[in-house]
Residue frames as a rotation matrix with the C-alpha (Angstrom) as fourth column:
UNK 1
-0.964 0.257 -0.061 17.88
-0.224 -0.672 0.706 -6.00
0.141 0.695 0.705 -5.16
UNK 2
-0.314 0.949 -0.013 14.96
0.530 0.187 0.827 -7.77
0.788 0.252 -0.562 -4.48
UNK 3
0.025 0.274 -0.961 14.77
1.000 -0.019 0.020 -6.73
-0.012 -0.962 -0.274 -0.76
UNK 4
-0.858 -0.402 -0.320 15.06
0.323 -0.906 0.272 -3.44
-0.399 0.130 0.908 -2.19
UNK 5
-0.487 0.793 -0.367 12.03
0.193 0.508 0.840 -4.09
0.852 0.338 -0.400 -4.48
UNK 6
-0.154 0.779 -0.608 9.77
0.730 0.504 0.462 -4.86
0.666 -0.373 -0.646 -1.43
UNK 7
-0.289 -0.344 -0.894 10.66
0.939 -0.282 -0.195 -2.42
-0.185 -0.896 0.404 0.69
UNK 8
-0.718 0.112 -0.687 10.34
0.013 -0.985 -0.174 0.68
-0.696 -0.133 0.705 -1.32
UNK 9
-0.767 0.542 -0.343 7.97
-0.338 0.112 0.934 -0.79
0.545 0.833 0.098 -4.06
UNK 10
-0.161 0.954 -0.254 5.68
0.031 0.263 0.964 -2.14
0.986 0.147 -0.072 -1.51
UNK 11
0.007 0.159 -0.987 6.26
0.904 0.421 0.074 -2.08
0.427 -0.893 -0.140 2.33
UNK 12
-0.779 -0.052 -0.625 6.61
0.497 -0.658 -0.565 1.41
-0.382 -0.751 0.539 2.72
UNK 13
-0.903 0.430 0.017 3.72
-0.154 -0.360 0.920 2.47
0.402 0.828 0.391 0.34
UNK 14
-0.062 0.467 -0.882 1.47
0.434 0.809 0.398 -0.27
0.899 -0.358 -0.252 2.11
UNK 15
0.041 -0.086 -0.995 2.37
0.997 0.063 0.035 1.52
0.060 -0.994 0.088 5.58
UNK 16
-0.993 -0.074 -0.088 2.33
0.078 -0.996 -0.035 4.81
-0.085 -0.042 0.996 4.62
UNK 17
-0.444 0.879 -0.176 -1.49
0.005 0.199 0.980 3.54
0.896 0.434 -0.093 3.34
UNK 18
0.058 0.702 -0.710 -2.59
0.441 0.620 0.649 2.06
0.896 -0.351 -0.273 6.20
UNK 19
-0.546 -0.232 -0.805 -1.65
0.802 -0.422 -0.423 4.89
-0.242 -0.876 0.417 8.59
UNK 20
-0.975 0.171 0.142 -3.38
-0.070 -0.843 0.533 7.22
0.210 0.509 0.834 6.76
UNK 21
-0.263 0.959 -0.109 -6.66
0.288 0.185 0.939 5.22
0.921 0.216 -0.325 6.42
UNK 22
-0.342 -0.073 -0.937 -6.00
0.910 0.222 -0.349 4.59
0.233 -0.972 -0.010 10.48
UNK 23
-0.802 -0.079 -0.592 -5.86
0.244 -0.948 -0.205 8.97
-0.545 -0.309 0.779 11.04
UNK 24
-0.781 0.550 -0.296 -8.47
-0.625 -0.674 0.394 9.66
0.017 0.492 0.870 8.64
UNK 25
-0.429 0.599 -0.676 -10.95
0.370 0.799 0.474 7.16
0.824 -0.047 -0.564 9.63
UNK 26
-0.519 0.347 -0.781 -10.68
0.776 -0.191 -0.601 8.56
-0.358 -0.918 -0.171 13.10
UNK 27
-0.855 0.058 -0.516 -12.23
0.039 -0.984 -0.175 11.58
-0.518 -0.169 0.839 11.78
UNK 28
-0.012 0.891 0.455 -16.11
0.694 0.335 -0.638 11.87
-0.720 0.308 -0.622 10.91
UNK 29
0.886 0.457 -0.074 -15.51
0.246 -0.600 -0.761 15.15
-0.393 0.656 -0.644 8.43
UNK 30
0.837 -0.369 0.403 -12.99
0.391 -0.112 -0.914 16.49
0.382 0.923 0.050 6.03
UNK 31
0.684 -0.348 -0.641 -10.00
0.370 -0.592 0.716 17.46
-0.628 -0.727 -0.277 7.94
UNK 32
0.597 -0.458 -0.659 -6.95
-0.676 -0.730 -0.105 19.89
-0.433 0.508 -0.745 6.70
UNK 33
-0.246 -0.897 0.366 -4.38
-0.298 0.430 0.852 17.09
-0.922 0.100 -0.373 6.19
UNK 34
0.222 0.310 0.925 -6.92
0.754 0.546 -0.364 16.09
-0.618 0.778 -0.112 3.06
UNK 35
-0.910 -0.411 -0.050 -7.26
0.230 -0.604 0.763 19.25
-0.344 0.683 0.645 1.76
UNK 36
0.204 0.972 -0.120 -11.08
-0.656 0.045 -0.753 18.90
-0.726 0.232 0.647 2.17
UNK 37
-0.047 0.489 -0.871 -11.36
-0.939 0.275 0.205 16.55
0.339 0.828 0.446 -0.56
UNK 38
0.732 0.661 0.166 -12.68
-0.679 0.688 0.256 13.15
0.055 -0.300 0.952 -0.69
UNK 39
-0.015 -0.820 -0.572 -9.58
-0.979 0.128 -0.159 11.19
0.204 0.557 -0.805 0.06
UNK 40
0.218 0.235 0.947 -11.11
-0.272 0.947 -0.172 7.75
-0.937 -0.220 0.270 0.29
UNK 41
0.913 0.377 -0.154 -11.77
0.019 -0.417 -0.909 9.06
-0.407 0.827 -0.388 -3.62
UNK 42
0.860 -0.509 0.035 -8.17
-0.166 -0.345 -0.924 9.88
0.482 0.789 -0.381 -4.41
UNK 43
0.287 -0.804 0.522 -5.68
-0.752 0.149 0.643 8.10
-0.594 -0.576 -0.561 -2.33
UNK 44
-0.386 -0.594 -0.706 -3.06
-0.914 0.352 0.204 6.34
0.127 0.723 -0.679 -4.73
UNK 45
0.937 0.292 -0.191 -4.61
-0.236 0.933 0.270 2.32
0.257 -0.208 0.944 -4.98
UNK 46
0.886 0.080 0.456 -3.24
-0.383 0.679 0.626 -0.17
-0.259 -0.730 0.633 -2.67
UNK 47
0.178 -0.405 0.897 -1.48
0.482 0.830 0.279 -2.17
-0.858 0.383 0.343 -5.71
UNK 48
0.879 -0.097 -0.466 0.55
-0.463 -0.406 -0.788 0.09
-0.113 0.909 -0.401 -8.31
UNK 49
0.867 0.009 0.498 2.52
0.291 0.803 -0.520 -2.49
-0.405 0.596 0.693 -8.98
UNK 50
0.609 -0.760 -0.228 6.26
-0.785 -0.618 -0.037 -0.68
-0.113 0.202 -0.973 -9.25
UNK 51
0.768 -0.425 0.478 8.65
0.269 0.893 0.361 -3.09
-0.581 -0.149 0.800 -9.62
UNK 52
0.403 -0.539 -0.739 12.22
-0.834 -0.550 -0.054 -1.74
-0.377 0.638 -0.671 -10.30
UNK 53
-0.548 -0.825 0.137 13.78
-0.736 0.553 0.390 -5.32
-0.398 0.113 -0.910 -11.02
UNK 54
0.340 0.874 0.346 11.09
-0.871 0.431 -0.234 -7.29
-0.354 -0.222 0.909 -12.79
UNK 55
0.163 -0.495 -0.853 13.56
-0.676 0.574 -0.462 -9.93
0.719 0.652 -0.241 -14.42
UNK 56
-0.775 -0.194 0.601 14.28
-0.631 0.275 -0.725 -10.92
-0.025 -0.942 -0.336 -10.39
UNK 57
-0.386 0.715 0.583 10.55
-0.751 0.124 -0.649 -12.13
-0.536 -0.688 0.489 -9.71
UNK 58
-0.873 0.312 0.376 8.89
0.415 0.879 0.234 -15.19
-0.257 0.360 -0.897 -10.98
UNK 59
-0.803 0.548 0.235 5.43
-0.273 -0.688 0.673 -14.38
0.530 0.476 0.702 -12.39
UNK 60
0.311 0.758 -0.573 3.50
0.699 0.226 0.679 -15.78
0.644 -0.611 -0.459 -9.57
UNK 61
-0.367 -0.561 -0.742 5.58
0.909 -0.386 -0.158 -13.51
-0.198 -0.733 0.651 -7.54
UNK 62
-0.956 0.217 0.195 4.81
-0.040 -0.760 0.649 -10.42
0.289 0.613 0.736 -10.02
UNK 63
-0.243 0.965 -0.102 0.80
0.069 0.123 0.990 -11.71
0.968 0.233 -0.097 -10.19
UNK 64
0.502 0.298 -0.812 0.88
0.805 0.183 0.565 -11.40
0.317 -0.937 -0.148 -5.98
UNK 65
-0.334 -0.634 0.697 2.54
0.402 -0.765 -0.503 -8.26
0.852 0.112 0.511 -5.52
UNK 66
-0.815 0.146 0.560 1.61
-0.464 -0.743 -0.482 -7.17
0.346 -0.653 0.674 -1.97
UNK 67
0.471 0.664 -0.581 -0.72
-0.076 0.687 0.723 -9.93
0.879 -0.296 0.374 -1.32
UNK 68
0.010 -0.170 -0.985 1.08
0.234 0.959 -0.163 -10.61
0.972 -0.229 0.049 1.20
UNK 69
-0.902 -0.114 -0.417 1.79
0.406 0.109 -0.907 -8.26
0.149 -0.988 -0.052 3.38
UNK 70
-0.399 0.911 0.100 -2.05
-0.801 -0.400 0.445 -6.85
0.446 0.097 0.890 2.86
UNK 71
0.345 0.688 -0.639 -3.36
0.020 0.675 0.738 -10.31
0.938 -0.267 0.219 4.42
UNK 72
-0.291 -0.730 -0.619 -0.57
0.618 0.350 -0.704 -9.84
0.730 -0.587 0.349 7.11
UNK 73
-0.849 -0.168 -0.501 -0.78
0.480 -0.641 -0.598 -6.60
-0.220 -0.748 0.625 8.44
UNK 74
-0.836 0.515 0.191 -4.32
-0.424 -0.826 0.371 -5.45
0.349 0.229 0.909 7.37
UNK 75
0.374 0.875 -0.308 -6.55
-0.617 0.482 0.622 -8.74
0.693 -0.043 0.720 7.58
UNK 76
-0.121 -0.552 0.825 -4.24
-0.991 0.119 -0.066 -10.51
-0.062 -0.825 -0.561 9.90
UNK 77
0.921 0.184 0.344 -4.41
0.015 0.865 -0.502 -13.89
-0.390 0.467 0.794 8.17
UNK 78
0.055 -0.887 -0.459 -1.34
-0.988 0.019 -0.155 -15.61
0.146 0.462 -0.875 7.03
């Protein structure tokens, strides 16, 4: 359950993020996939914090949510 947790509560969310930023970075102006709109402005934050099983997690665990793999796979620090 937890590995269930991480996966859909944070590892595909996290990677669905960080391709985006990747494709829409490459681009200097508003492109169709945005809808024209500012989507630095209105892309879902990093850290919403889902958690279907919070009884599972310790509360350091809870208080780091996605810390990790954000240092892993974004800053490249671990």
């Amino acid at each position: 359950m937890k590995q269930l947790d991480v996966n859909v509560n944070i590892n595909w969310p996290l990677v669905h993020y960080k391709s985006a930023v990747r494709y829409l970075q490459a681009n200097t102006e508003d492109i169709a996939a945005t809808g024209g709109t500012n989507w630095q402005k209105y892309l879902p934050p990093r850290f919403q914090k889902r958690v279907f099983y919070p009884e599972l997690w310790t509360k350091e665990e809870l208080e780091d949510w996605g810390k990790g793999w954000v240092e892993t796979n974004v800053f490249q620090q671990k």
